[in-house]
C-alpha positions, 0 to 999 in steps of 0.5 A: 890397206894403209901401211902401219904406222912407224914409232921410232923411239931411241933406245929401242931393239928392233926386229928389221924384216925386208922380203924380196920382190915376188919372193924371188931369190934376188939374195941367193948368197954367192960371192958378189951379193955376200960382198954387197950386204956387207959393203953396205952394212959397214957403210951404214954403220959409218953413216949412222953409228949410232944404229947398233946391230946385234945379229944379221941373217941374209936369206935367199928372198929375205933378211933379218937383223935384230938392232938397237937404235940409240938415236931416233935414226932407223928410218933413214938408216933404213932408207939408205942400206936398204936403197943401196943394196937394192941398187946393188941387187940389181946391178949384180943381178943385171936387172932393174926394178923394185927389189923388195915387195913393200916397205921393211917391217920393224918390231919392237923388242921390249925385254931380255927374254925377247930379245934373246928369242928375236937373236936366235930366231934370226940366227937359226932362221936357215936351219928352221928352212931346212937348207943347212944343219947348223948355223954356221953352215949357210954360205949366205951373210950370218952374223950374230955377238957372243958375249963380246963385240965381233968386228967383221971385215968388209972390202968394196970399190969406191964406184963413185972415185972410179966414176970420177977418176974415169972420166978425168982420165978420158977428158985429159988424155990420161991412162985408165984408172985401174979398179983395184986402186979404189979399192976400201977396206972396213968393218962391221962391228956387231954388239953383243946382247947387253946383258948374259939373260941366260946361264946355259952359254948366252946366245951361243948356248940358246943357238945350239939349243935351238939347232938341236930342236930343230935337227930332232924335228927334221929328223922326226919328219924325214926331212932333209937339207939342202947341200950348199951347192943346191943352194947356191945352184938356185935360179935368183928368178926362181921363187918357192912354191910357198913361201912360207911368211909368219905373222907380223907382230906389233911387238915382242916380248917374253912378258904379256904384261909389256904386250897389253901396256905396249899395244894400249900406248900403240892405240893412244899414239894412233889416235894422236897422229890421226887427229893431227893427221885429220887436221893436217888435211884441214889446211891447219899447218901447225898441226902437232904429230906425237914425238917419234912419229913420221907425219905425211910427206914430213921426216921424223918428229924429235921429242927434243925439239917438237920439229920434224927433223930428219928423213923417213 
């Protein structure tokens, strides 16, 4: 089955979902894989500072972020982060090969009430797994915005500097360059939601809502959670007996009448690119693609310009 077509519209908040390979725990959150996530986080964000991010929760065989893109900028934001932690992946893990099981998932947020529900589903994601009691408990990268801006710290080696430097050194003669030299320090900001939807304590008040939801099921259930330590004792070859995947919307939204005008828009655009597409294949190189589409083996069409611009 083909892939779903990409609509990468500015202004637009995004559930961004990407799964690990076979369902492995390639993520598991010790130390090293905590410090890749959030090198390349801040590093994306110094590339593409226009893709806001509003939330982050990296689980062991999965992540989410809820973001907004502000400039058409998701897919190459995308190909860059994720292409970079999957080489960090592998280089902390002392593997090679594929580290995700397809492309990443990304979901168009349409209004304040989904947008608030994608926030905390992201956030609570651990807890509703049964590996922590409370958010704040998962030992793996969780980031979510009260009711203003959070700037999170991020240190990481220059490799490429160290690279060069090294072999400099060996060519010249010269002393070994000492790791810690090259050594970065950034940051990632995350945003908060736009506007405070909710008067019962914004996001954090919905948070801690939802962790009592789901405490009082748990404890319906008898069920328990894993320590941090069992956690963090998990083989990253391992995998859960059944991973458990929940359907992949084309859209959110807490209003149905958003949903049917999206999904009626959805169908025009398909329409749009496969006749393009159809002519493409033609031989006709001129073929117009709908704006914000990502036509074959060509980067992203800009609204602005009418021309492909860009990387997917």
């Amino acid at each position: 089955m083909g892939r779903p077509l990409r609509r990468h519209e500015p202004g637009q908040f995004y559930l961004v979902t990407n799964r690990c390979l076979q369902s492995r725990f390639l993520f598991r959150p010790d130390a090293s894989l905590n410090g890749a996530v959030l090198e390349w986080l801040a590093r994306a964000q110094i590339r593409y500072p226009r893709l806001r991010v509003l939330a982050v929760c990296v689980m062991s065989n999965h992540l989410h972020l809820v973001v907004r893109d502000e400039h058409g900028q998701l897919g190459e934001w995308a190909g860059y982060f994720f292409g970079n932690l999957a080489r960090s992946v592998d280089r902390i893990r002392g593997r090679s090969g594929p580290c995700f099981a397809r492309r990443y998932s990304a979901e168009p947020i349409l209004d304040q009430g989904a947008l608030l529900d994608r926030i905390v589903y992201v956030v609570t994601n651990p807890v509703k797994a049964n590996l922590c009691k409370r958010a704040r408990d998962w030992p793996g990268v969780l980031l979510f915005a009260g009711g203003e801006s959070r700037v999170v710290g991020a240190t990481w080696v220059d490799r490429d500097e160290f690279r060069l430097a090294r072999i400099r050194a060996t060519s010249r003669g010269g002393a070994t360059p000492i790791v810690e030299d090259f050594r970065v320090q950034g940051q990632i900001v995350i945003d908060p939601i736009p506007s405070d939807p909710s008067s019962l304590g914004g996001v954090e008040g919905a948070v801690e809502a939802r962790e009592q939801e789901l405490g009082d099921e748990r404890r319906r259930a008898g069920r328990k959670t894993l320590t941090r330590r069992q956690v963090l004792a998990q083989d990253w070859r391992s995998a859960p007996p059944n991973p458990d995947r929940s359907p992949r919307p084309l859209c959110h939204s807490a209003d149905p009448s958003l949903r049917v005008a999206f999904h009626d828009g959805f169908r025009e655009f398909v329409r749009l690119f496969r006749e393009a597409a159809e002519r493409l294949r033609c031989g006709e190189p001129n073929a117009s693609f709908p704006d914000w589409s990502y036509p074959p083996g060509l980067p992203l069409v800009r609204a602005a310009s009418g021309l492909a611009v860009g990387a997917g």
